[in-house]
C-alpha positions in Angstrom: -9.5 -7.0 14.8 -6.0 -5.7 15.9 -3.8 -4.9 13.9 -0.7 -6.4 13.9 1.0 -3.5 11.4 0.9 -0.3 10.0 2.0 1.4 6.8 4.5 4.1 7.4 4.9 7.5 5.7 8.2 6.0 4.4 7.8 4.9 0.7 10.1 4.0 -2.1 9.4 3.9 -6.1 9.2 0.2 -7.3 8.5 -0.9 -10.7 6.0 1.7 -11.0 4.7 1.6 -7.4 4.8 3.2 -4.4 5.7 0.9 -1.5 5.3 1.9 1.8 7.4 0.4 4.9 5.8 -1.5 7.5 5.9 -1.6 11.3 4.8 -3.7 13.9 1.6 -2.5 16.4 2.7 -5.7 18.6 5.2 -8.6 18.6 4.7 -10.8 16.0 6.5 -14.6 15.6 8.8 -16.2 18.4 12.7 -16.7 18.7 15.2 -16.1 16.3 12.5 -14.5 13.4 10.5 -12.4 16.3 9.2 -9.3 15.4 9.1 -6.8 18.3 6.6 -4.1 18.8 7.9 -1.1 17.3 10.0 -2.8 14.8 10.3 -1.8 10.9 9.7 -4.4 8.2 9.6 -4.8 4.7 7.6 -3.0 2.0 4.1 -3.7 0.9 2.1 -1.7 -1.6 -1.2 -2.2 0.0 -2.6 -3.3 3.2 -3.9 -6.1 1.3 -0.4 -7.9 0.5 -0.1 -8.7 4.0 -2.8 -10.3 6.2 -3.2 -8.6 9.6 -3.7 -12.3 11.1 -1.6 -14.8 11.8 2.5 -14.4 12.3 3.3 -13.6 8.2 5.9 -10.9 7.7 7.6 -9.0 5.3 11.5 -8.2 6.6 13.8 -6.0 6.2 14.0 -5.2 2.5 12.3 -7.6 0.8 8.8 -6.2 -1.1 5.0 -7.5 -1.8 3.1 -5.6 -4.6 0.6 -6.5 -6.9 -3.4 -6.3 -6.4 -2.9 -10.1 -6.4 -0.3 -10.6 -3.9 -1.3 -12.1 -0.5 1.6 -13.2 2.2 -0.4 -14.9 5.1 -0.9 -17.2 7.8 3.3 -18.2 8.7 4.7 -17.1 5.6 7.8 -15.0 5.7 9.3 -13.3 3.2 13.2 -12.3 3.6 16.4 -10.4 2.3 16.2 -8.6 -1.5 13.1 -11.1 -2.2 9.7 -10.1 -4.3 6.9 -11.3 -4.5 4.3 -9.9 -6.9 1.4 -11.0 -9.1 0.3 -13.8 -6.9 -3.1 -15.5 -7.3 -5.2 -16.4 -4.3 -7.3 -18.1 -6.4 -4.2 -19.9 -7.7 -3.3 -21.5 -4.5 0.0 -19.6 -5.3 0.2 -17.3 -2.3 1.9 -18.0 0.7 0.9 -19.1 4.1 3.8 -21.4 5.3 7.0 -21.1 3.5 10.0 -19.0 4.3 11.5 -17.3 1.2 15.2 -15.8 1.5 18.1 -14.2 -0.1 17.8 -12.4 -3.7 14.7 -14.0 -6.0 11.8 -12.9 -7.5 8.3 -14.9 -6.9 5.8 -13.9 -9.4 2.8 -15.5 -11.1 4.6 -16.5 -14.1 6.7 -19.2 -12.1 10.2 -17.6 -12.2 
């Protein structure tokens, strides 16, 4: 499989965590929400909170952390957004909605 991203060596401290900015290996999405090749994203804690398939992305600010936290398929996550303690198992991860502006997703439904 390629990857689509990598972790950079640029972190910040969140709620306990270290998140690590992400870039794009290849141009990911089309028209106004493309990703080009080269081009920095969000934050993730893990590789695991974002799916190397499909055109999901984490911009700009916006953060995925949590051992249960999965963005995937065509989700997008945008702006001062979290999302944390997700569920796959729930059926409460993301794989084609578009989340913006300043919330907070988390397991707990808030």
């Amino acid at each position: 499989m390629n990857k689509k991203y990598e972790l950079t060596n640029e972190t910040i401290e969140y709620d306990g965590r270290i998140l690590h900015r992400i870039k794009a290996l290849r141009s990911i999405g089309k028209g106004l929400e493309e990703v080009k090749k080269g081009e920095l994203g969000g934050y993730v804690e893990t590789e695991q909170n974002l799916s190397q398939d499909g055109e999901c992305w984490v911009y700009h600010e916006a953060k995925a952390y949590g051992e249960d936290t999965i963005i995937y398929e065509d989700a997008q996550v945008f702006g001062l957004v979290e999302v944390c303690g997700m569920d796959d198992t729930t059926g409460k991860t993301f794989s084609t909605i578009k989340i913006y502006g300043d919330a907070k997703v988390d397991g707990s439904g808030r």
